[in-house]
N, C-alpha and C positions, 0 to 999 in steps of 0.2 A: 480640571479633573473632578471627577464626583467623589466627595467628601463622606469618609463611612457614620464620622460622629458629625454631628452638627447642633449649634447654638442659638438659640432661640432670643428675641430681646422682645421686652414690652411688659405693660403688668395689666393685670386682670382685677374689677372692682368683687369684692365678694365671693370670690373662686382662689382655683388654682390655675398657674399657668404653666407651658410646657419653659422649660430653660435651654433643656439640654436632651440629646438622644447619645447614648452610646450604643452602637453596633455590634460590642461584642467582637469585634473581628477578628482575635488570637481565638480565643476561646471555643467559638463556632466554626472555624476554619478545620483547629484538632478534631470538633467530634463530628465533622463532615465530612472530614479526608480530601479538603478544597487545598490545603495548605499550599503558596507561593504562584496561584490560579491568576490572582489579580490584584494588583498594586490599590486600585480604584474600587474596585466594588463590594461590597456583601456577597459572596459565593456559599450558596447553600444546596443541599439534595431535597430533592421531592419528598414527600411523605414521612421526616424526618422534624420534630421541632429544633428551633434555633434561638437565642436570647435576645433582646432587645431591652437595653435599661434606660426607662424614661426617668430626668430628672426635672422635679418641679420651683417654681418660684413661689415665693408670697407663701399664702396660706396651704397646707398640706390637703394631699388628697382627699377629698370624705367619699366613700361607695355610695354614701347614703343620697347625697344630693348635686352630684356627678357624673352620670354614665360614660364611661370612657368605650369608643369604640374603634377600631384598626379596621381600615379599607386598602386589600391592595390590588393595582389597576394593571393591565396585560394588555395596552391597545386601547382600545375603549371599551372594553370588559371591565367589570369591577365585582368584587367580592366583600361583603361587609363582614368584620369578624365584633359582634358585642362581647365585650371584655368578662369574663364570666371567673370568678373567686372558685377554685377547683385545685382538686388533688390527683384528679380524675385523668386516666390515660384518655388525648384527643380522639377522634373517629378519624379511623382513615378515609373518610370520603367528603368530608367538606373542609373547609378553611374554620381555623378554632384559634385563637387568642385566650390565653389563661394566666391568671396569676395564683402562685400555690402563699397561702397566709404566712409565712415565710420570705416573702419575695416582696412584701409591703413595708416601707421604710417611711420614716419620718417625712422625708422630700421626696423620693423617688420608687417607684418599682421595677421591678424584673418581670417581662413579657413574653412568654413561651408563645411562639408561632408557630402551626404547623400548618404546611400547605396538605392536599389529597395526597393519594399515593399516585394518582393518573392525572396529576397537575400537567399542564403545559410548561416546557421549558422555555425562559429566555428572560429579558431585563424587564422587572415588577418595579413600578413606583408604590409606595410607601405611606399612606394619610393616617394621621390621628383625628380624631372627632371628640370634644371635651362638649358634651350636653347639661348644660341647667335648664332652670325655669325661666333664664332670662335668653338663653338662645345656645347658638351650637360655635363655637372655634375650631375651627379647623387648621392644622398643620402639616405642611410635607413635611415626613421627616427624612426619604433621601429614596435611594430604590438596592434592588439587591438581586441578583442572577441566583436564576432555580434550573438545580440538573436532574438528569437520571439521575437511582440510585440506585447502583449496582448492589448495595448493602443490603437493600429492604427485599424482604422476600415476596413483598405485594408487588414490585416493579417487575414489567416486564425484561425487564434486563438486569435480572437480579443474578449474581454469580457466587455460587456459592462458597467456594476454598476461597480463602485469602490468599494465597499464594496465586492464584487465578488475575485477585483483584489488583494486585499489584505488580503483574507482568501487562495484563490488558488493559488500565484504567491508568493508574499512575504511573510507571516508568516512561521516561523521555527520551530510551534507546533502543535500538533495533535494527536489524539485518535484513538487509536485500538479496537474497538469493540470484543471482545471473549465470550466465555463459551456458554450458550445452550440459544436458546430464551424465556425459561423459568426462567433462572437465567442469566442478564449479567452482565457480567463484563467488564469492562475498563481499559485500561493505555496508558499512555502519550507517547506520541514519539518526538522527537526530530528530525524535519530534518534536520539542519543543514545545511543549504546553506551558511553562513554567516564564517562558521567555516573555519580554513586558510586551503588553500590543497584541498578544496572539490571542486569547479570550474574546477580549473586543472584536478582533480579525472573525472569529467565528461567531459571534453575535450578530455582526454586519452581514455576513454571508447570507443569515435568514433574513433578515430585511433587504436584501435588495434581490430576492430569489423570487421566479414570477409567479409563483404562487401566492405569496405577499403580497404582490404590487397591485395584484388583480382582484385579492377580496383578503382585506386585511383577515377580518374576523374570522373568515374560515380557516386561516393557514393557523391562525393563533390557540383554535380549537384543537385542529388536528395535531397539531407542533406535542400533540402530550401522546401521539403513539410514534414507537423506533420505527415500525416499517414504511410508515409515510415518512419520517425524517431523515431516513436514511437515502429515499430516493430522491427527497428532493436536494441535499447534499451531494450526492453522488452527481447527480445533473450538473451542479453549479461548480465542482471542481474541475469539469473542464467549462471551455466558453463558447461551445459550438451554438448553444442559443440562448445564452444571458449572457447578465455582467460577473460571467464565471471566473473563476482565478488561473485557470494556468490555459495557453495557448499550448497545443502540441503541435512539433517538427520533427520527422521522420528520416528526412533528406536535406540536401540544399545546405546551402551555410547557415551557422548561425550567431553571425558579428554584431547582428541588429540586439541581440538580447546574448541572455546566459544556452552554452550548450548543457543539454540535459546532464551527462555525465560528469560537469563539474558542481551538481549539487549536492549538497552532503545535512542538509534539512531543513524541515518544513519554516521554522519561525523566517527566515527573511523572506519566501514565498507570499508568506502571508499576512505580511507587517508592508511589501513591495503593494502588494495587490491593494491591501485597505488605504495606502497612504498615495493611490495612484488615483484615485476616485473613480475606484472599481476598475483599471483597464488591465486587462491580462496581462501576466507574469511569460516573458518568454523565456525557453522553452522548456516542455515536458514531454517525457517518453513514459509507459507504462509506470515501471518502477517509480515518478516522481509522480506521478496521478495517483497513485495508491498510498504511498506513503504519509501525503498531506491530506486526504484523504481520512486516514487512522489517526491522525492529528487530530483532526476535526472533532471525529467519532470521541476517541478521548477525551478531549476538553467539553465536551458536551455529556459526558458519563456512558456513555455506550462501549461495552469492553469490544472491541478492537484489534483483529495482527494483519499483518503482512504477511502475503501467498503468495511462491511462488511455483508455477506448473510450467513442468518441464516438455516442450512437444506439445505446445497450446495448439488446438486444430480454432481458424477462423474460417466455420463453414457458413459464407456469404448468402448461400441459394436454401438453406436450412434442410439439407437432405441427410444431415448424418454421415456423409462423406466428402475428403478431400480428395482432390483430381489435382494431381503434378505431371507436367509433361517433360519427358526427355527425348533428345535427339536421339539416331540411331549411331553416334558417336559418344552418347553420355552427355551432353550439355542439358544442361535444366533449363528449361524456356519456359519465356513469363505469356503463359497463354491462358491464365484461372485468376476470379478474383479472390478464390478461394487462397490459401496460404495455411504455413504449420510455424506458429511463431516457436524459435528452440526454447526460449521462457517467454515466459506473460506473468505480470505480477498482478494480484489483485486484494481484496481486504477479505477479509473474515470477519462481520459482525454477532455479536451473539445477542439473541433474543429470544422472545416467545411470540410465537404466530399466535394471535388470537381469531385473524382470519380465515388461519387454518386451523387442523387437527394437530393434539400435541406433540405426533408422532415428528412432525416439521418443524419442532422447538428446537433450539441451541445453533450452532453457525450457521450463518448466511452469507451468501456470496455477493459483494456489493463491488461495483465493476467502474471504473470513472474514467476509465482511456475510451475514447469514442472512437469506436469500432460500428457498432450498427445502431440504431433507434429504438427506441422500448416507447409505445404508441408516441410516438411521433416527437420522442426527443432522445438526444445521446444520454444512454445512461443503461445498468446493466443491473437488476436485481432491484431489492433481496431475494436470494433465491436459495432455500435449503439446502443444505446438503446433504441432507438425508434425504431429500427428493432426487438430486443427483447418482447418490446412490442405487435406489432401488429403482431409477429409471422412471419412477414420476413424472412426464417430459410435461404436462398440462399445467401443475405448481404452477401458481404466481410466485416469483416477476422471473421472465427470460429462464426458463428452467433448460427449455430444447438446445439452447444456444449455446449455455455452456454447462450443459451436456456432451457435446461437440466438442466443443474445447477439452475436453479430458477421456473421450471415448470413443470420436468419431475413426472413423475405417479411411485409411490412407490408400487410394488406389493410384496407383505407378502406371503411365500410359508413356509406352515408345512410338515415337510417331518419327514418318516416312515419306516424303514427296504426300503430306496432308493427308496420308492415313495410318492408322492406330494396327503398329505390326507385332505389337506385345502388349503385355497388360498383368501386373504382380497386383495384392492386393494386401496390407498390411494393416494386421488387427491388432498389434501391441504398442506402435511408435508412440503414441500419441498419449500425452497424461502419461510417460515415465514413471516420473517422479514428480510429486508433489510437496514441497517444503515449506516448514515455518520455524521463525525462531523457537528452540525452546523454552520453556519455564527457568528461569534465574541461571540458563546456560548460552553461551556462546555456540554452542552445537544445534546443527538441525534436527525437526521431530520431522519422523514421516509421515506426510496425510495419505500415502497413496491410495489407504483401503477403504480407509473414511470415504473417498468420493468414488472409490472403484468397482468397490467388491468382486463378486465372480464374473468372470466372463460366461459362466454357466445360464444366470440367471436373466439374459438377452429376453428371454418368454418368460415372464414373471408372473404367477399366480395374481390375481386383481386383489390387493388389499383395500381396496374399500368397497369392496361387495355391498356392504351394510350401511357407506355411509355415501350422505346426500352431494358430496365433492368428489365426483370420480373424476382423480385428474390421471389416472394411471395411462402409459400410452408407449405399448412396448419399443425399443429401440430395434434401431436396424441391421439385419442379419445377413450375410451373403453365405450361400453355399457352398460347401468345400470344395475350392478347386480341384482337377486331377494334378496326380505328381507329377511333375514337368522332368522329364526325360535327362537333363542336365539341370544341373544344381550347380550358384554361382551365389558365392560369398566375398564377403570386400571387409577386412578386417584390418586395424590401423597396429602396430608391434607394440605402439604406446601411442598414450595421446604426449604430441611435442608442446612444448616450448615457443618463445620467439627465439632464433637463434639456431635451434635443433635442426636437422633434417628429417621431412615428412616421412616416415616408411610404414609401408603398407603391404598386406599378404591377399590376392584372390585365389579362390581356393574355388578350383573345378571339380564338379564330381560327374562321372559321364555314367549314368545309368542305363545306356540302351544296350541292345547286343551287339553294335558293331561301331567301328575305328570312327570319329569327325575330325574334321576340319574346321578351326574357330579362327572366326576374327577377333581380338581384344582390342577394345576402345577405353581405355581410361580418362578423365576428363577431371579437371581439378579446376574451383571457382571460390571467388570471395564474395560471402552471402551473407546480408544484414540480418540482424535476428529475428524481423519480425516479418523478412519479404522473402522474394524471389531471389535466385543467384546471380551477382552482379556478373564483370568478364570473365573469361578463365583465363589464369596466368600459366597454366601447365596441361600438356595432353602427351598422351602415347598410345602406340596401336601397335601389334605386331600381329603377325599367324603363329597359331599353335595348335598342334597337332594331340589327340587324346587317345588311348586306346580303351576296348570298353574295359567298364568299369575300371579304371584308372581314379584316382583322386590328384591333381598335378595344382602343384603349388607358383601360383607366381609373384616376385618378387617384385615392389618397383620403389624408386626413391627419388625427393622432392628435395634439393639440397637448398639452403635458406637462401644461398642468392639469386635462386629462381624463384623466389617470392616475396623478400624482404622488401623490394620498394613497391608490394602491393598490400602487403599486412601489415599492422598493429597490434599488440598485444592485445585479448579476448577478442579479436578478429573470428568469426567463425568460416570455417571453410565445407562448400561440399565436395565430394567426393561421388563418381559413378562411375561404373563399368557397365558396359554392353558386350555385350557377346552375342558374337552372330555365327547360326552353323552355318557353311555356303551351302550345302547342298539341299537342307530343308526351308532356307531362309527364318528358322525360327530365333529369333533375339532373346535374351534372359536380360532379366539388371539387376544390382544392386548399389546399396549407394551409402553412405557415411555421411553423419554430418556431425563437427566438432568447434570446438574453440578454441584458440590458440593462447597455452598460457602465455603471459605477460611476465619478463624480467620482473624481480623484487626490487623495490626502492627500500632501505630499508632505513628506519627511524627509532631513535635508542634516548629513552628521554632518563637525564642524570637522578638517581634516588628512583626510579621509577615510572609506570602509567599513572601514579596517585602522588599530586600537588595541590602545598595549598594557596589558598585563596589571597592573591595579590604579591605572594613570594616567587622571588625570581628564579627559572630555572634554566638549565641548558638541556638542547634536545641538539643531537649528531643527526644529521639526515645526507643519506650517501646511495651512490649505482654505482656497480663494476659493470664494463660495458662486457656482454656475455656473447659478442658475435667473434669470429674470428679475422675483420676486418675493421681497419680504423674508422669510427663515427665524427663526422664531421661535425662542427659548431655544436656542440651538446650544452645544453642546459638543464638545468636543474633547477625547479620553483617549488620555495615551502609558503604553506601561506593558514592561517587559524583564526577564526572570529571568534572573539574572547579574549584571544592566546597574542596573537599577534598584528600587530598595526601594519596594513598594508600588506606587501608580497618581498619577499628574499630571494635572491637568485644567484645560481653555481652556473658560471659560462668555462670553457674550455674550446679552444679553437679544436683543437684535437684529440679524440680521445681514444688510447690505445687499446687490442683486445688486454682484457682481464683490468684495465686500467682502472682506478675510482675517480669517480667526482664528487666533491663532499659540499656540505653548508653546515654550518654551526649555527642555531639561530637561540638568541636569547626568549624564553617564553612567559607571560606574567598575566596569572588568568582576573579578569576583571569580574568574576560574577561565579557564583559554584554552582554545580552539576557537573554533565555529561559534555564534554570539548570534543573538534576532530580537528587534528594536524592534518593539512591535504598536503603532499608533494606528487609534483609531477616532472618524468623524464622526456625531454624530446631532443631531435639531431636535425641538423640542415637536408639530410637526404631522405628523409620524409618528412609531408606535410602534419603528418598523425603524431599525436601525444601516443610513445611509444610504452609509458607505464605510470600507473598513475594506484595512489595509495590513500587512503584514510585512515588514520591512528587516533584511539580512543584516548584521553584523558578524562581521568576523574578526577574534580577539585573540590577539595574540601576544606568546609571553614577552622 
């Protein structure tokens, strides 16, 4: 492990010689805001000085016949800094070494360093140079990791409120927004900057990123701007074409590695990846591509959250719209590569475009689930969001694309012995809702506006008339359909439960002047969140008769054990109706799509969520089975890294309705900060983890 202070041995005839370096490493850590970064290194910010106390042997320093100089190396780049007697504030643009007459001792000084304010980030080695008339000594004295500095107002990732800086930079906790924007759900994440191994984990990531590999010097140049750093981070958190860290799995099994849903945060990610010699971490789904992700970003000083958009449009063909097809019985058929994920998670970085105009300052959208190529590698951004706003679609990086993701136009195609006998067109689904954790809250803030604005302003006035980057490039507009002669709504009573019975209201309105005749097709299916609808477990069709202008309500219900051994809890299901008149053959749809809440596990830790550190406690962790029939072979698994050694388990051969199954587990946290208790409930009569929980622990010293 690299040593912060180090000891020097040997004597010098006529001079002074070095003995001793002390690093400072409490002291520089406080007025850096690095504190608990790195067990091993000097953790410092850019543009920021930090102390270094040289201790001498033998004969004391003289200025006079002496020159002492400081070299620190980036690569094979070097920087000389001549040791210069000053009171004097550094220049923020080169590298400065000073000693204030004050800081000169008997044996030893104190050495104020400051790197630029547009330094390059990442691991500096360290040389002193002791000059006489009889020659030069040189000494490493060790090396020391330089970040962004959110703090400095010369940084481009400088963020102003403190309360800013320590929701986006320092805290090692956070919310993943999921399930449908009808029903959501949440769980905690753990970034883990703090954890041992993870620093270094993100050190290594830019050395062995193919930027790096391919021309040291340049990566090491540009490594001092956020929007080059951030793309080539975002590239290498997935592995689709480096020695990236996380593999992603959509489908299929996943026994070979971890299923994406049983993660609960970045540091084993990324301590698995660095201690594999680089082989990808299986598996990842959005939500854990983003998350480590903001890991990253964080420990590298770049403020940093997790987005989640609700009704993410993946427009594959880049037109601005999705195309879903359904049968003329309501089946949703996988005929588009096009798709509307119900969420997509991605990051928010904040910075200052210096390659653009100021107006494109503050979040950026950086994308690391590989979905499409951005010139010719997986990777998504930075891309404004104030470009996404006013429809910017030209903005560097991938502005059009997820543009789409938050505004693209959903058109509905009924198709017929292979041809297209209806057609709805939908301008709101898409980008719902947009969510991020709050500032110092558990509750979510809305982004919706920040990336939406009007629907009005589709024809935007060109704001950069005047300037030499015209990226303006209107979105795409369809004309307003006519009114369709019958009106057909598909509205759910409530969104259910696991457990509950589905019930649903279609609500006909017959707008023409005389009596029809309808066919209803109802069609119920289990759709992953981010594809196509898998089988359907339920359908119904009857005739029903309208008179005009009538509005006729119809009734239909999905009892749970007509779906139970095809769902799991946040299961998402779609829903469609078809309506066909027989005598004009015109068809209407509509269509629903939701998540199924999941049973509570629920978890009661004694004295509280706040334990401290190495004191033993008890946590109750318990399920009432909430169906109205007995669950077979039920278990119960608690399990906590920090908390608890290994995995706990509650079996019951049979488990009655309303009945509980409990685990008592003793818990004893080995390290403070942010913990998560996982438990999860499963039954022999499905293969699916039927509920599944994260509980927050905070431990303190």
């Amino acid at each position: 492990a690299q040593k912060r202070n180090s000891a020097f041995s040997g004597t010098s005839r006529g001079g002074c010689h070095l003995k001793f370096v002390n690093f400072e490493a409490h002291e520089n850590h406080i007025s850096h805001e690095t504190q608990g970064l790195s067990q091993r290194h000097l953790v410092v910010r850019r543009g920021k000085p930090f102390k270094v106390t040289l201790l001498f042997g033998g004969y004391a320093w003289n200025p006079h016949t002496e020159a002492l100089s400081l070299q620190v190396w980036l690569g094979d780049m070097s920087e000389w800094m001549p040791l210069k007697l000053s009171a004097n504030h550094p220049s923020p643009h080169t590298w400065s070494a000073r000693v204030t007459p004050g800081d000169v001792h008997l044996q030893s000084i104190t050495v104020h360093i400051c790197s630029p304010v547009l330094s390059s980030v990442g691991l500096y080695r360290l040389l002193l140079h002791i000059e006489t008339f009889q020659g030069r000594r040189t000494y490493a004295l060790g090396s020391f990791v330089l970040l962004f500095n959110p703090w400095l107002e010369g940084d481009p990732v400088y963020m102003p409120l403190d309360v800013q800086r320590e929701e986006y930079i320092k805290s090692d906790y956070g919310l993943v927004y999921m399930g449908s924007h009808q029903n959501i759900s949440r769980r905690p994440w753990l970034y883990g900057q703090y954890e041992p191994g993870v620093l270094e984990a993100c050190l290594q990531l830019l050395q062995v990123s193919p930027q790096h590999l391919s021309d040291k010097r340049k990566d090491y140049i540009l490594r001092a701007d956020p929007v080059y750093l951030s793309r080539v981070i975002c590239a290498m958190v997935n592995c689709n074409d480096d020695l990236g860290i996380l593999l992603g799995r959509w489908q299929d099994s996943y026994e070979d590695g971890v299923s994406p849903t049983e993660w609960g945060g970045s540091a084993d990610i990324l301590r698995r990846w660095a201690s594999s010699n680089c082989s990808p971490v299986r598996y990842g789904q959005c939500w854990v591509f983003a998350s480590v992700l903001c890991t990253v970003m964080r420990v590298l000083g770049i403020p940093s959250r997790v987005v989640t958009v609700f009704n993410a449009a993946h427009d594959s063909d880049g037109n601005l719209s999705i195309e879903e097809y359904y049968s003329s019985t309501g089946e949703k058929l996988n005929l588009t590569k096009d798709s509307v994920w119900n969420f997509h998670v991605w990051v928010e970085c904040w910075m200052r475009r210096s390659d653009l105009t100021e107006e494109f300052d503050g979040w950026q959208v950086v994308d690391p689930t590989p979905q499409e190529k951005s010139a010719g590698v997986f990777r998504c951004g930075p891309c404004p969001v104030a470009a996404i706003q006013r429809h910017c679609l030209r903005v560097p990086h991938d502005t059009a694309f997820i543009y789409a993701s938050v505004d693209a136009d959903i058109i509905r195609l009924i198709v017929h012995n292979g041809r297209v006998v209806g057609r709805t067109v939908d301008t709101e689904c898409v980008g719902q809702l947009i969510y991020t954790k709050r500032i110092n809250s558990d509750a979510p803030e809305n982004l919706t506006q920040a990336y939406k604005g009007k629907r009005s302003e589709d024809n935007p006035v060109d704001l950069h008339k005047n300037s030499p980057l015209n990226y303006l490039s209107c979105a795409k507009s369809f004309p307003a359909p006519m009114a369709p002669s019958l009106e057909v709504s598909l509205d759910l009573d409530k969104v259910p439960s696991l457990g509950d019975s589905i019930t649903m209201c279609v609500t006909l309105t017959n707008q023409s002047g005389g009596p029809r005749i309808l066919q209803e097709h109802v069609d119920a299916q289990l759709k992953e969140y981010n594809s196509n609808p898998q089988q359907s477990f339920w359908r119904a069709h009857k005739e029903v008769h309208v008179q005009p202008g009538q509005v006729l309500q119809l009734h239909h219900t999905i009892p749970s054990a007509q779906y139970e051994t095809v769902l799991a809890g946040e299961d998402i299901v779609n829903i469609a109706v078809v309506v066909q008149d027989t005598r004009t053959k015109e068809r209407f749809l509509a269509t629903q799509e939701f998540s199924l809440g999941a049973p509570q596990i629920t978890i009661r830790i004694e004295g509280g969520d706040s334990i401290q550190l190495r004191k033993e406690c008890t946590a109750q962790v318990s399920f009432s089975n909430p169906f109205t029939h007995v669950l077979k072979g039920a278990l119960l698994t608690v399990e906590g890294s920090g908390l608890l050694q290994g995995k706990r388990e509650a079996r019951k051969l049979l488990l009655q309705p309303g009945e509980e199954i409990g685990e008592e587990v003793s818990i004893r946290a080995t390290s403070p900060g942010t913990k998560l208790l996982m438990a999860t409930f499963s039954h022999s009569n499905t293969s699916r983890i039927v509920s599944r929980i994260f509980h927050k622990v905070s431990v303190t010293e």
